[in-house]
C-alpha positions in Angstrom: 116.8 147.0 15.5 119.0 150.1 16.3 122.0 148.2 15.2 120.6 148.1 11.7 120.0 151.9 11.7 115.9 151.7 12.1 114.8 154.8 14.4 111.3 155.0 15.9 111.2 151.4 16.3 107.3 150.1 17.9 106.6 146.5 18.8 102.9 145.7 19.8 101.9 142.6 20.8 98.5 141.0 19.9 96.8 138.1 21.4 93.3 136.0 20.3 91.6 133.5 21.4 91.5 131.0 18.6 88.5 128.4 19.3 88.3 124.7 17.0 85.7 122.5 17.4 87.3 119.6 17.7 90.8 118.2 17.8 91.0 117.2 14.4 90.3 120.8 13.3 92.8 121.9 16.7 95.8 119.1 14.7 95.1 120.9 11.4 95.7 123.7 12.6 99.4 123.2 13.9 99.9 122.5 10.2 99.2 126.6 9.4 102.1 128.2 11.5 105.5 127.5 12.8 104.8 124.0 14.5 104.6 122.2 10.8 108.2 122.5 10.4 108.6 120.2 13.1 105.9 117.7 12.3 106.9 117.8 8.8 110.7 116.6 10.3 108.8 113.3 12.0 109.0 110.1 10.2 104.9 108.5 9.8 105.2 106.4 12.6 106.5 109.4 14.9 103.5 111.6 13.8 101.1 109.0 14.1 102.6 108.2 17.6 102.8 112.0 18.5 99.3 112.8 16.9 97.8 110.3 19.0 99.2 111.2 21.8 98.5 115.3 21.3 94.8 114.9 20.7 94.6 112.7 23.6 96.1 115.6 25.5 94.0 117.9 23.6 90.7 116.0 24.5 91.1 117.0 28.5 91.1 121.0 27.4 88.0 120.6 25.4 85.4 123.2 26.3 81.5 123.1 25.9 82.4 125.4 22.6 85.0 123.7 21.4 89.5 123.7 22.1 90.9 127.3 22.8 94.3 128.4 22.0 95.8 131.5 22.7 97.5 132.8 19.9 99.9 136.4 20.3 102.2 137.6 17.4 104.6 140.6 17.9 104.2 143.5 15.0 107.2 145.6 14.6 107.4 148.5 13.0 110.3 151.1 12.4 111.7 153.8 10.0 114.9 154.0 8.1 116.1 157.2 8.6 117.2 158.4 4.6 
């Protein structure tokens, strides 16, 4: 960011602990953040094929309360000096 002239540049990281009940509610969710450009890419049979084969994957991490996936974004913040 200093190459662009910001000053007092912070990055904080934040993590959570998202938890879905099942995997159909763990698959919709890839379709609310970055991951859905790439599913959207797939022809129908490639999502059905990788669908099938992600929930099946999925099943094995299924907890008592349901899938958990750890989620972090970066927030950046910084000033342009006038």
């Amino acid at each position: 960011m200093q190459l662009t002239g910001f000053v007092g540049v912070d990055i904080i990281s934040e993590t959570a602990d998202f938890i879905y009940a099942d995997e159909e509610e763990w698959w919709s969710s890839l379709w609310s953040a970055g991951t859905r450009r790439r599913l959207e890419a797939l022809t129908t049979p490639e999502l059905n094929r990788v669908k099938a084969e992600m929930l099946d994957k999925v099943r094995a991490l299924k907890e008592a309360d349901g899938i958990h996936t750890l989620w972090r974004a970066l927030l950046a913040s910084a000033q342009k000096p006038a």
